[in-house]
N, C-alpha and C positions, 0 to 999 in steps of 0.2 A: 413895158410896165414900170411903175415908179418904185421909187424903193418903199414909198408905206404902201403900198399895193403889195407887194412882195412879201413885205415883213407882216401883214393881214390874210395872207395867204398860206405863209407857212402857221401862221396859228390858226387858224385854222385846221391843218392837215395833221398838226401834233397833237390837237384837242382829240381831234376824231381817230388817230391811230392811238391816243393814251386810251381811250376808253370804247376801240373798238368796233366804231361806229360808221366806218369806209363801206363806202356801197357794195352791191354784191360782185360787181364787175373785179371790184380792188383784188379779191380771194382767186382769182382766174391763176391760169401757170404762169409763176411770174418770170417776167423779162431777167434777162441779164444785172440790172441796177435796181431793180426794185424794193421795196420794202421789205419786202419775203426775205430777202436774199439777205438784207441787211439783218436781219434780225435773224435769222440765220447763222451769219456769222456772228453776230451779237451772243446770242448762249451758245457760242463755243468759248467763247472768252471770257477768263473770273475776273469778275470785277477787285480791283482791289479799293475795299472801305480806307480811307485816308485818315487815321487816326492821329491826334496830337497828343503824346505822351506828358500829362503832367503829375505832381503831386497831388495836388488839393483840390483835383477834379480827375473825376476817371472814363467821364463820357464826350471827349471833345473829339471833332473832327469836321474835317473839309468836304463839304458836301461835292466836292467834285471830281473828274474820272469818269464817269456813267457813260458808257455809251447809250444814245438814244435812239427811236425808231425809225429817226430821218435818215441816220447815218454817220451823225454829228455827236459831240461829246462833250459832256459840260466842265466850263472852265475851273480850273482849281483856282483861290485862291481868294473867290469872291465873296461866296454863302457858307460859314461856320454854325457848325450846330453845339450843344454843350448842357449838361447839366452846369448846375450852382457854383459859382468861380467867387463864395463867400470866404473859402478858406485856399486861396490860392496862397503860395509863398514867394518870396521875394523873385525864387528863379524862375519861378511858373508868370509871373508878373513881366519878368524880361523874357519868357518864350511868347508871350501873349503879343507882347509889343512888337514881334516879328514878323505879324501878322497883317502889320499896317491895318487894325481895324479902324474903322470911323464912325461906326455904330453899335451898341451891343442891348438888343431888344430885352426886357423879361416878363417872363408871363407867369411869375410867383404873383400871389395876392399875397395882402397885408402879412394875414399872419404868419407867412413862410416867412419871410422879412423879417419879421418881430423876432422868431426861433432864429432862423438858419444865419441872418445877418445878411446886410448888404455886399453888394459883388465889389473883390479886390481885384480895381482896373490898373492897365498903363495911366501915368498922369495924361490928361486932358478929356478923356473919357469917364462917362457917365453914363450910366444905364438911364435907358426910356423905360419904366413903367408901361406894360400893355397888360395887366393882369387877365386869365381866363380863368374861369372857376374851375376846382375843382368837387366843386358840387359837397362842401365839407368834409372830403378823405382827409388832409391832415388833421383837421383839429379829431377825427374821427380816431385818429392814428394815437394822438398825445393822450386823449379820453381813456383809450383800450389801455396804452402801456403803462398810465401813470393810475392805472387803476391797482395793477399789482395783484390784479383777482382773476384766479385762471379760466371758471365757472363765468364772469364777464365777460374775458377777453375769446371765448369760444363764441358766448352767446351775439357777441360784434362783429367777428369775424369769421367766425366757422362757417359748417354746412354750405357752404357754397356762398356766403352771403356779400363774403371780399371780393371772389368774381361778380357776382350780382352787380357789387358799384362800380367797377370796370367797368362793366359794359352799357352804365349808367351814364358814366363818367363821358365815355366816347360818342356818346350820341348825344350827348350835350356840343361836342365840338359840330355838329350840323344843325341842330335844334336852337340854340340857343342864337336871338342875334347880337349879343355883345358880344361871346365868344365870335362868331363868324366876323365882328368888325374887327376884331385886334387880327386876325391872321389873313384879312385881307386887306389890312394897313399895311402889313408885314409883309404881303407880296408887292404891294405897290412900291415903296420904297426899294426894294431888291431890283424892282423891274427899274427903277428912278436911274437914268444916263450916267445922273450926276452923281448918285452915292459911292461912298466905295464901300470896302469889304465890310461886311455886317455880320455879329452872330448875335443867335437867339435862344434861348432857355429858359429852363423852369428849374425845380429843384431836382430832380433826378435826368433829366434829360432824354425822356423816354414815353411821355404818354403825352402831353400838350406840343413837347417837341418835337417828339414822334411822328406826331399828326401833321405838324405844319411841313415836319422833311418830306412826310410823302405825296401831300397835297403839291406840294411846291416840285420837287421829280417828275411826277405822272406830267404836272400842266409842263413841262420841259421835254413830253416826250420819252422818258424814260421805260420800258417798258413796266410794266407791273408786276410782276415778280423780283425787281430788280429794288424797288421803289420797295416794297412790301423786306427784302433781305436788309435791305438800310434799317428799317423800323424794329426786325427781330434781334439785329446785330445789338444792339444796345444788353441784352441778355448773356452775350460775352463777354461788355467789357466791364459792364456792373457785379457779372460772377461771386467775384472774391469777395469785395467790398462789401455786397449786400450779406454775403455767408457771415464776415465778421459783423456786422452789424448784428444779427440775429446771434451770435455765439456771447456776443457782450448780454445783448438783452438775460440771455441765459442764465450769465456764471453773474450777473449782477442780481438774479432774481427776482428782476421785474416782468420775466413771462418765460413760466415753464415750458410752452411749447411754442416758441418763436415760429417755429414752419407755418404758422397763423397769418404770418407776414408773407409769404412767399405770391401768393397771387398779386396780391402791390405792390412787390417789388420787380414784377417781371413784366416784360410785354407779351402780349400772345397773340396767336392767330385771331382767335373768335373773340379778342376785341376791339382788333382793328376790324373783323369783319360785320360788330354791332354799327360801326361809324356806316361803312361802304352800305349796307342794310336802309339805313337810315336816311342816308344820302340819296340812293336811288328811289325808296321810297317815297321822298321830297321833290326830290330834282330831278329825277329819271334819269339818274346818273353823275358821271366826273363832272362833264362836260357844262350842265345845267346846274349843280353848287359849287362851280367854278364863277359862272356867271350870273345865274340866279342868285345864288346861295353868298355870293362871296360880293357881288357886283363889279367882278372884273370887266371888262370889254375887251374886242379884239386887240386895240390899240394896246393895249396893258399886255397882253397875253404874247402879242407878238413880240411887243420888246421885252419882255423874260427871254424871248428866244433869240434872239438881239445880243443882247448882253451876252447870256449864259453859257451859248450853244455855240461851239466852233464846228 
């Protein structure tokens, strides 16, 4: 068989073991090397999340380590994930550059930009522009807190209504086709032979980037649970950070009960499962807004596996 035969065949089989979809034969007692077995051993073992310690960013890390369902494990050193690198510092600037990156995607729109400020890179590096909406949360965000009215800032964001946009928010990444083009540009270059190490972000590094770590896992074979831990993790390492951020809001007196904030500032279960709802509802699954949804092709999909997967 030829090697793009091969590398079509195993994407194939990672498409179909990420979202479950192996005939019924595949579920029989499995052999000695089989899938079972490997995943198997698979959650007997923690994975450890590859975190990059900086100042002026507290969501950075190496999407790679994963073991997958083939049996194979994705390269470190290639796919970086990351909120906002606006307020990096000079050291953070020389950890970054260690990184040998050669591209750093972002998917802030304008007005992040305007507020947060452009990303402080190694010299030669420039962020690409890939904005996805977020459907007006921040300016939603600067509206609520520059209002300074407590009686406002419930009626915007209480009662459920901050989860509400959440899960608004996340099924815009399946609905939406300019959203689906920026994160399927974003997998094509990663898949690209040529590129080297790339990272991708938004302002918090957690809900646009969230979505594309775990879109980008599963089409790697990653199991689902493991892919879905990558996306909650961001909830520890934003912790602190977001607690002071609500404790300034506070003691500045720009909003008596900050805790208003806390559903946008967290990732959750049931809003990554408005996306996956969404998704299946569209595409009948991974599989189909992988290549429906996203217009991947085998070719594409095998070489993520190519690249990614030792």
């Amino acid at each position: 068989m030829s090697r793009a035969r091969i590398r079509l065949a195993i994407a194939v089989l990672a498409s179909a073991l990420a979202v479950g979809t192996l005939p019924a034969a595949a579920h029989a007692a499995p052999a000695p090397h089989s899938t079972s077995t490997i995943a198997g051993r698979y959650h007997r073992q923690a994975a450890t999340i590859r975190r990059i310690p900086l100042q002026g960013a507290v969501n950075v890390r190496d999407l790679g380590g994963y073991r997958t369902w083939t049996g194979g494990r994705v390269r470190e050193g290639l796919v970086y994930r990351s909120d906002a690198l606006g307020k990096l510092t000079p050291a953070d600037i020389t950890a970054l550059s260690g990184l040998g990156l050669t591209k750093v995607v972002d998917f802030r729109i304008p007005v992040e930009l305007r507020y947060d400020g452009a990303d402080r890179l190694p010299a030669g590096l420039t962020p690409t522009s890939r904005p996805v909406s977020d459907l007006g949360l921040y300016g939603t965000l600067l509206t609520a807190i520059s209002s300074g009215d407590p009686a406002t800032q419930e009626q915007m964001l209480g009662g459920g209504r901050a989860e509400a946009y959440m899960r608004d928010i996340y099924r815009t990444f399946v609905t939406s086709p300019e959203n689906r083009a920026q994160f399927a540009a974003t997998l094509r270059e990663i898949a690209d032979g040529g590129q080297g190490p790339l990272l991708y972000h938004c302002t918090s590094g957690k809900d646009r980037t969230g979505w594309m770590s775990y879109v980008l896992l599963r089409a790697l074979a990653v199991p689902e649970s493991s892919a879905t831990g990558d996306y909650l993790a961001s909830n520890t390492f934003r912790a602190a950070y977001d607690a002071q951020v609500r404790a300034g809001l506070k003691q500045s007196g720009r909003m008596q009960d900050p805790d208003l904030l806390i559903p946008l500032q967290e990732v959750r279960q049931d809003y990554l499962d408005a996306a996956t709802a969404q998704m299946d509802a569209d595409y009948g699954g991974f599989h189909g807004y992988l290549t429906d949804g996203l217009g991947l092709d085998l070719r594409t999909l095998a070489k993520l596996q190519d690249k990614l997967v030792r």
